[in-house]
N, C-alpha and C positions, 0 to 999 in steps of 0.2 A: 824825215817823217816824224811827228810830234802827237800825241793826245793833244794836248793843247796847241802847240803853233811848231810850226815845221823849222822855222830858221829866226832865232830874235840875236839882230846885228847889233854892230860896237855902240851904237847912240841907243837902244833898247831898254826899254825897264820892262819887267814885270814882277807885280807885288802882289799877293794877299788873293793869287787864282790858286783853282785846282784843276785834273783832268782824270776822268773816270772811265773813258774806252780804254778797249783794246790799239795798241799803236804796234803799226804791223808794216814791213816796208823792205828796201835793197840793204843801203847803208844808209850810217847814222841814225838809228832809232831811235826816238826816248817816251817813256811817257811821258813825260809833260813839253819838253824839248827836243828835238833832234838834234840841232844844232846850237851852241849857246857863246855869243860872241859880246855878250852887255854883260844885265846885271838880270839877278831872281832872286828875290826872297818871300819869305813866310808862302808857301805854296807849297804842294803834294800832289803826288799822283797815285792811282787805287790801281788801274788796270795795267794787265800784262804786256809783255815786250816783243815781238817777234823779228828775226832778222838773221842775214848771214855775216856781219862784221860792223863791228864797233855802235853796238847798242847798250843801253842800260836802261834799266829799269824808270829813271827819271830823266835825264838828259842820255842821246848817242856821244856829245863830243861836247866837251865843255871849254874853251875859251876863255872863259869871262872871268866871275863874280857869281858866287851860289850861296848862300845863306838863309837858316832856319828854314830848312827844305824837308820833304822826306818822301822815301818811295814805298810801296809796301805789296806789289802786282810783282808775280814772276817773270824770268827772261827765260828767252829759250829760243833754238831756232826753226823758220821757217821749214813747215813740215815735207815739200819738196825739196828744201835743199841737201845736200849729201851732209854737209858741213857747218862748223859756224866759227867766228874769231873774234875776239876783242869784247868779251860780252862782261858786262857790273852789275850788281845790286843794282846801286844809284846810275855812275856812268859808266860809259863804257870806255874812254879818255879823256884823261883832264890835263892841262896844260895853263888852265890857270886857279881860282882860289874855289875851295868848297871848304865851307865853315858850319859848323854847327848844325849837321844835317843826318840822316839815317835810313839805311834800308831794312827790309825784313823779308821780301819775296828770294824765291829759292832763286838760284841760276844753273842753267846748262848747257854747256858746252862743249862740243868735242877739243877745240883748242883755248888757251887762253883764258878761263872765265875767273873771275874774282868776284867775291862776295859784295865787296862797297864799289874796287873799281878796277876795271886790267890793269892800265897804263896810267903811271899817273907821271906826268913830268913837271906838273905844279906843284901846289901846299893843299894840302889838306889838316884841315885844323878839327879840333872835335866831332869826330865823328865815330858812329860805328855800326856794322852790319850782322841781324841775326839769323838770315837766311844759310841753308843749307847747300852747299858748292858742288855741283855734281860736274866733273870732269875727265880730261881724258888726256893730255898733254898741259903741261905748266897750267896746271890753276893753283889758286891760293884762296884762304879764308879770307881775307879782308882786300889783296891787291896781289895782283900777278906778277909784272915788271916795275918797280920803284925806282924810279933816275929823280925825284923832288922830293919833297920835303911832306914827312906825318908822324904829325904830332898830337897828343892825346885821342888817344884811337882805341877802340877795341872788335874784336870780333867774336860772337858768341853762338855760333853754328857748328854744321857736321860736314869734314870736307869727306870726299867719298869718290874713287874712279868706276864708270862705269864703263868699261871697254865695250861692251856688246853692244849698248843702244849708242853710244858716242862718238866711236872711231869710224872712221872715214873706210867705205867700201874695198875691198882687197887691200889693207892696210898691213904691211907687216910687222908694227907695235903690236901686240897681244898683251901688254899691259901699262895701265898708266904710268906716268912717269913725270917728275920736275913739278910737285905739290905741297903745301906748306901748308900748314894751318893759320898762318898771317900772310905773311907773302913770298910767293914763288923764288922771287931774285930782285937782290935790291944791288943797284949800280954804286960804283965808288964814288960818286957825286951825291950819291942819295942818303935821304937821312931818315929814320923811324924814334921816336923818343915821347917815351911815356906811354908806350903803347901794352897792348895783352890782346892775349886769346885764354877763351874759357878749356881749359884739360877734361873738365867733365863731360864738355860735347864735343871738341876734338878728339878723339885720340889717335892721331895718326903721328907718327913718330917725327918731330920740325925740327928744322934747325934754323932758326929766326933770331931775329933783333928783337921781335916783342917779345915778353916774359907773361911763362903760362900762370894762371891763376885757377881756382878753384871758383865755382859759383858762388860762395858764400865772399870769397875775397873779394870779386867784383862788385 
């Protein structure tokens, strides 16, 4: 499910669109993409995300090729559903390149949410996210689970657990737990470099590869 286009496959282009609804759906959401297996650049999406797994804000699941992009509508899930998983700013997985692109809408999730992107097993190259991460199990300010490659990155939001509205029904967590102000957990194949998070809107105590700064250092 896409604002713009639900699935753009491996011979795909899109250039120089935008997408302004609500994109609301099962899995893979995205506003602008759901699914993204080509290329995208210079395009944005305005409106919000809804979904129970592996949505973001601008692409559900990234593949491809994403460049000079950006998303700026919240994520959040599906108001029947108990739960949600895999939820980003921009995506919600990426496994292939996103360059020069940013979010700003908030994310919420009971599990997994990251501010730019859960799961990233691609490169993410300049990027960064200023939405506020509201979670409940492993979220992270900029990325959740890191197995690839980000570089020049930052994140400049409020990470935050909310166990009451977040957690999953007869849950016996009563409080958050495995949250970072960049990211959750980065794998021994993964790499983070030249990255930051802002301390003045963080302050939740991280133990991270990226290096805290102050608003004025940023």
């Amino acid at each position: 499910f896409g604002g713009f286009v639900g699935l753009n496959d491996t011979l795909g282009r899109i250039s120089h669109c935008y997408a302004t609804g609500v994109a609301s759906g099962g899995m893979y959401v995205g506003g602008f993409v759901g699914k993204n297996y080509g290329s995208i650049d210079h395009c944005y999406a305005t409106g919000d995300s809804h979904s129970y797994s592996n949505y973001g804000g601008f692409v559900g699941m990234n593949d491809g090729s994403i460049d000079l992009c950006y998303a700026t509508g919240d994520v959040s899930r599906l108001d029947f559903e108990n739960n949600s998983y895999t939820a980003g700013g921009f995506a919600g997985s990426n496994s292939g390149t996103i360059s020069r692109s940013y979010s700003t809408g908030k994310v919420a999730s009971g599990y997994t949410a990251g501010g730019f992107v859960s799961s990233n097993y691609g490169t993410i190259n300049d990027a960064f996210a200023l939405g506020n991460v509201d979670g409940f199990i492993e979220f992270g300010g900029f990325v959740v689970h890191n197995i690839g490659s980000i570089e020049n990155a930052f994140y400049s939001g409020k990470v935050v657990g909310n166990a009451d509205s977040l957690r999953e029904d007869g849950s016996m967590q009563n409080e958050p737990v495995g949250f970072s102000c960049f990211e959750a957990t980065n794998d021994e194949s993964g790499t983070i470099v030249n990255s930051f998070w802002n301390i003045d809107s963080c302050t939740t105590d991280s133990v991270t590869l990226a290096v805290g700064k102050t608003t004025d250092q940023l």
